[in-house]
N, C-alpha and C positions, 0 to 999 in steps of 0.2 A: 526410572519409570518403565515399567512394561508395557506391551501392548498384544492382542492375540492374534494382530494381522501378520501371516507368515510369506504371505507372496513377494516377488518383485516388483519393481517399478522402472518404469522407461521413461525417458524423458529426450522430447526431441529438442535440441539445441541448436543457434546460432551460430557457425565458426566468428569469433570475434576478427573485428576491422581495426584498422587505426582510430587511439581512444576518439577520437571527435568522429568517428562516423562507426559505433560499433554499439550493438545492442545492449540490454542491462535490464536479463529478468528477471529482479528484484523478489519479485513474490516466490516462484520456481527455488531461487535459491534458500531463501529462510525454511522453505520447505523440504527442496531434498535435507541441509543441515539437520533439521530436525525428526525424518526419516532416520537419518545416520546414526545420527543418537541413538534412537530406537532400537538400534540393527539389520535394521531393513536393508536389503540390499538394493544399490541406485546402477540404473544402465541408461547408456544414453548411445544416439547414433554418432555421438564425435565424444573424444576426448573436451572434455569444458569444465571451469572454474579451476583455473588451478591454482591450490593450497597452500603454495608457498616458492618464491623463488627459489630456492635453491635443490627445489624436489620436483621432479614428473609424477609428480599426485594430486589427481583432480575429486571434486565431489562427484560428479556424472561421469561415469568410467564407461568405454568403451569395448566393447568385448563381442570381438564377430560370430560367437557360437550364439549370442543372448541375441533374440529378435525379440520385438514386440509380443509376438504370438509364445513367446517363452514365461510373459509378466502381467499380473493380476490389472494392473493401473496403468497406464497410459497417457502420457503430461505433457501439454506443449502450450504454448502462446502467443501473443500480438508478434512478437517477432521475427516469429516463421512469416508470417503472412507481408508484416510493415517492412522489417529491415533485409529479410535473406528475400522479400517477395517471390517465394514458392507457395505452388497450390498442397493441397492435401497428400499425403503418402499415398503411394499406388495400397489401395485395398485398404485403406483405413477405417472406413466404416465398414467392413464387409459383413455380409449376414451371419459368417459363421466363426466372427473372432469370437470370443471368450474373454478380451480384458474388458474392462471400463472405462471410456474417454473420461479427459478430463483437459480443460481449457480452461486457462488462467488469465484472467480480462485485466489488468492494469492501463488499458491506452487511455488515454486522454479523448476528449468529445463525446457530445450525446448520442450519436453514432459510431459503435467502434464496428470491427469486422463481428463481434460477435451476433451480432444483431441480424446479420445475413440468414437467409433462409437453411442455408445448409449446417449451420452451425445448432438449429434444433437437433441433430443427430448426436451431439455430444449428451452423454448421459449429466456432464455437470460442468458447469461454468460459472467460476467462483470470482464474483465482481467487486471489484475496489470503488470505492467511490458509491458504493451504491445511498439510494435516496428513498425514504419508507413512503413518501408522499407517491412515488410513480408506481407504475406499472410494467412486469418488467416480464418476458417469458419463464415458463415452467420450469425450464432449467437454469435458471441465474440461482445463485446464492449470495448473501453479501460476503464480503471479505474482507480485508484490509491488506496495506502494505506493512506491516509489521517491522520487527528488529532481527539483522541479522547477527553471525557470528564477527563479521566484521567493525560492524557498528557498536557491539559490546565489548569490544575490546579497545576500542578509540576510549566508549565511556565509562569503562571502567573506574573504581573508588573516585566519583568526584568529590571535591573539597567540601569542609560542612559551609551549610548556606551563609554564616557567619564573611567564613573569607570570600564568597563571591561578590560582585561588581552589582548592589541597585541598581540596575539599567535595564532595558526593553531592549533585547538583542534583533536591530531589523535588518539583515540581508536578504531581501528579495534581488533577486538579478536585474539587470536593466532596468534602475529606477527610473527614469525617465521614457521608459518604452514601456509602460505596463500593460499585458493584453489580458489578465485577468479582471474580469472586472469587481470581485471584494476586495482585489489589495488595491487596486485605484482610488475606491471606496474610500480603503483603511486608512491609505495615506493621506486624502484630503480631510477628513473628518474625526475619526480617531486617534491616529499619532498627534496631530498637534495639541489634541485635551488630555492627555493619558502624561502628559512633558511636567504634569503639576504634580505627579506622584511617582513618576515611574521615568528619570530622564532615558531620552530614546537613544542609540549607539545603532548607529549607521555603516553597518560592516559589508560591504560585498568584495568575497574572493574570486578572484576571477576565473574560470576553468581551468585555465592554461598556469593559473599557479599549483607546480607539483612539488613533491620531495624526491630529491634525486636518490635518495633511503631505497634498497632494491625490495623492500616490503612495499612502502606506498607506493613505489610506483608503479608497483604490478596491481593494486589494486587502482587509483588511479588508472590505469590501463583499462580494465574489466569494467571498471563502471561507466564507463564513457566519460572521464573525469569530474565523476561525482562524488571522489575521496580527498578528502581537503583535513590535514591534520590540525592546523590553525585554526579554523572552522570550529573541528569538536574540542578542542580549546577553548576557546572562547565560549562555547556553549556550558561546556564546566564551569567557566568563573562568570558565569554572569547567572545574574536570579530570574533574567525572565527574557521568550523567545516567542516574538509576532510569527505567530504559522498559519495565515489567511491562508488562503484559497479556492480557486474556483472562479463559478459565474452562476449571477443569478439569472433566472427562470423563473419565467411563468407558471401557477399554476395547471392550467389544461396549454392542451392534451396533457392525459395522465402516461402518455410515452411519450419520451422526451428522446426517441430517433427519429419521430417525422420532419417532416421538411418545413411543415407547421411551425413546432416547436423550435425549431434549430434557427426559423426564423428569426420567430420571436424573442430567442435569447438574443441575437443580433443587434435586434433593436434596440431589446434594452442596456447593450452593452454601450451603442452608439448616441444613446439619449443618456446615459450618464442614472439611470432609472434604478433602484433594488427591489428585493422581492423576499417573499420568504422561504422560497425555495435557491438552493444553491448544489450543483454538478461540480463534479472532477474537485472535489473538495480535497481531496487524501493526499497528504503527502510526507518526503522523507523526512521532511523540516520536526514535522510534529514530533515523529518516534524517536529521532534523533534529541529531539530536547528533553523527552519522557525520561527516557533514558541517562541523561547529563546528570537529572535531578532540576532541570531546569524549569521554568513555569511556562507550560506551554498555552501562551493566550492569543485564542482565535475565533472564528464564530461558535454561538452558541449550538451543539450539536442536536437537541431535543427543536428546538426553534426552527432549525433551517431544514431539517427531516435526515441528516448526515447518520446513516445506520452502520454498526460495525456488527462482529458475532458476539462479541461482548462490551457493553457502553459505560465508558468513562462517568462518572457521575460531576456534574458542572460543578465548580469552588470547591471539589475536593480532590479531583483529578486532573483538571486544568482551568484555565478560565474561560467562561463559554459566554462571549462577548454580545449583547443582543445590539444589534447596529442599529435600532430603531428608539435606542434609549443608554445611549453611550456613556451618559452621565452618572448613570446608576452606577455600572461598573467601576468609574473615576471614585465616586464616594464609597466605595465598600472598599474598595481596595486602600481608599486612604483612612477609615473607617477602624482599622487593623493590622496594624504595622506586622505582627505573625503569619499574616492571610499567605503570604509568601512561599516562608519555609514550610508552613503544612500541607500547600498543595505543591509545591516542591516536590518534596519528601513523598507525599502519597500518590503522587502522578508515577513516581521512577518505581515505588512498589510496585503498584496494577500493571504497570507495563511489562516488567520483567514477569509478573506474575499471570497473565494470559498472554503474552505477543513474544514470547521468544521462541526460538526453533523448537525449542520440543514441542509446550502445549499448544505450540500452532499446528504441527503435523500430528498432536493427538486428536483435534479438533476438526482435523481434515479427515482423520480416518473415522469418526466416528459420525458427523455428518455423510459420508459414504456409504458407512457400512448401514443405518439408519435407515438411508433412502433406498439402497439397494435392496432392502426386506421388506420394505414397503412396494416397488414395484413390483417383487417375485413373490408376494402377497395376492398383489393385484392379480398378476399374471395365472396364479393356482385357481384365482377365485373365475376369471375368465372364461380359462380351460372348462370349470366346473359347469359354468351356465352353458357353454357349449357343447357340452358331452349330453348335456338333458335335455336339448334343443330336437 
C-alpha cells in the first residue's frame, strides 16, 4: 500500500521500568508499525520498542539531529503524563511550530488527562473507548486499541473451528475482586445461562507467569506483562472468548468527565444497577480473540453506544450480547450450531482487514490529512472576511 504522506513523525516515549511498573503504549505502537510499513520515517526522544532480543533495533529510533521541529506529526500519550509523570515539552505548543499535535487517549475513566483545559491545544486526540451517546470536545476522535505486530504473530494460522474446544473462554483477572461493573454483571447473570450451550472454561494466567523464551520475555518485559503465550493458545483452540468490559453510566450529563457523572457511575457500580450506556468498554481481550478466529462475545455494541472508526456488525463479527434480554442470545446461539464458525471466521476477517498496522496508520493519516484542510479551509476563509472588514 502506498500513501502520499512524505513527512516525519516523532513520537515521545516512556523509557521503560521494571515489567510490573513500566508503561505499554498500545495504540502508539500499532501505529508507528504501521507508519513503518508505509515507509514513513519514525523518531522518537529515546530509543523504545525494541524489535528483538538479539538486535539494538527499535520501532521509535532515536536520532539527535531529528527534533520535533524537523517532523510533519508529533505523538505522544497518557504515559508521558500517568507513568513518567512529566509536564508538556519545553515549547510544545508554541505559536510558531509547524508540526501537528497529536495525543493518543487509551487511559481508563471518564476523566482521563485529556479532558484538562490545555489539552484543547492538541490539534487531535484520538480516543479509545469512545461512546456516540456523550459529548466529547472538538478534538476528540474515536479510536480503538487495535492489533498489533506482536499479537499477529502469537495469532497466526489458528486451527479450523472444527479442532477447537466448544467452551466460552473466561479469563477476567481477579475473579473475585471485580471492579468492573459489566463483568460483575456478566458473571452473576450471563455465565451461569450461557453453561446450557456454550460450557464456560475459567482460565486466568497470572502476570507474573512468563516464558523464559528471550523473545517472550522481552515482550513480556515491554508490555507490562501483558504477553502470555498460553493465553493466545488457548484463544486458538477454543470457539469462544467473554470480552466484557467497562462500567455502566447514566445517561446525562451527556459529558461523562463531570464530577456529576463520575458520581453517578459510582453509584450505580455500588447498587449493583446497569444502564445503557457503558465507558472504557475497549479492550486487548476483544482484538486478541478477533484475531485467534475466536468468537468474541460481549456487550452489544450498537446498544450500549461503544463507537469504533469502523463498526463490527453484531452475529456477524462477534456476538453483541444485549444484558437486558440474555435469553435471546442463549436461544440463537443454540438455535444454530454454525453461528459459531461463521462469526468466527468473519470476525478474524474484518479485523485483520481494518485494525492491523497498516490500514490503522492509513486511517490515521487520512483522518489528519482530512481535518487538516478543513481548518486551513477555514483559516483562508477567515483571513477573507477579515481582509473586507
Amino acid at each position: 500500500m502506498r500513501t502520499n504522506f512524505t513527512g516525519k513523525v516523532f513520537f515521545y516515549c516512556v523509557p521503560p521500568d521494571t515489567p510490573d511498573n513500566t508503561g505499554y503504549p498500545h495504540t502508539m505502537i500499532c501505529l508507528g508499525e504501521g507508519l513503518k510499513a508505509l515507509g514513513i520515517d519514525l523518531y522518537s526522544n529515546i530509543n523504545y520498542w525494541r524489535l528483538s532480543p538479539d538486535e539494538e533495533e527499535y520501532l521509535f529510533r532515536h536520532d539527535p539531529s531529528i527534533t520535533p521541529q524537523d517532523c510533519s506529526i508529533v505523538i505522544m500519550n497518557q504515559d508521558w503524563f500517568r507513568v513518567a509523570k512529566k509536564p508538556f515539552p519545553e515549547n510544545f505548543f508554541d505559536s510558531n511550530q509547524k508540526y501537528l499535535t497529536v495525543y493518543m487517549d487509551s487511559d481508563d475513566g471518564c476523566k482521563t488527562h485529556s479532558y484538562y483545559p490545555e489539552f484543547r491545544q492538541f490539534d487531535f486526540i484520538f480516543k479509545v473507548s469512545y461512546n456516540r451517546y456523550f459529548r466529547y470536545p472538538a478534538n476528540f476522535h474515536p479510536w480503538a486499541q487495535g492489533l498489533s505486530g506482536r499479537m499477529l504473530r502469537e495469532l497466526d494460522n489458528p486451527p479450523s473451528f472444527q479442532e477447537k474446544k466448544r467452551k466460552l473462554l473466561v479469563n477476567f483477572r481477579e475473579p473475585y475482586k471485580i471492579k468492573h461493573s459489566v463483568r460483575r454483571l456478566v458473571r452473576k447473570e450471563f455465565l451461569p445461562r450461557v453453561q446450557t450451550v456454550l460450557p464456560v472454561n475459567n482460565v486466568v494466567d497470572s502476570l507474573d507467569n512468563f516464558s523464559s523464551e528471550p523473545y517472550h520475555y522481552l515482550q513480556w518485559s515491554q508490555t507490562g506483562r501483558r504477553h502470555s503465550p498460553t493465553y493466545f493458545k488457548s484463544l486458538k483452540d477454543t470457539a469462544a472468548c467473554a470480552c466484557f468490559g467497562g462500567f455502566f453510566v447514566t445517561p446525562w450529563p451527556l459529558d461523562p468527565s463531570t464530577q456529576i457523572s463520575r458520581l453517578l457511575k459510582r453509584i450505580l457500580s455500588e447498587l449493583k444497577l446497569k444502564s445503557n450506556r457503558i465507558v472504557d468498554w475497549d479492550n486487548w481481550r476483544f482484538w486478541e480473540s478477533l484475531a485467534a478466529g475466536c468468537v468474541s462475545v460481549r456487550e452489544d455494541f450498537d446498544k450500549y453506544g461503544c463507537l469504533l472508526p469502523v463498526m463490527p456488525e453484531n452475529w456477524r463479527h462477534y456476538i453483541g450480547v444485549d444484558l437486558d434480554n440474555i435469553q435471546g442470545t442463549i436461544e440463537k446461539i443454540a438455535a444454530d450450531p454454525e453461528i459459531l464458525e461463521r462469526v468466527g471466521t468473519e470476525g478474524r476477517r474484518w479485523a485483520l482487514e481494518h485494525y492491523t498496522p497498516v490500514p490503522v496508520a492509513l486511517r490515521f493519516l487520512e483522518t489528519i490529512s482530512k481535518k487538516h484542510h478543513e481548518i486551513n479551509l477555514l483559516k483562508l476563509e477567515l483571513n477573507e472576511i477579515h481582509r473586507y472588514k
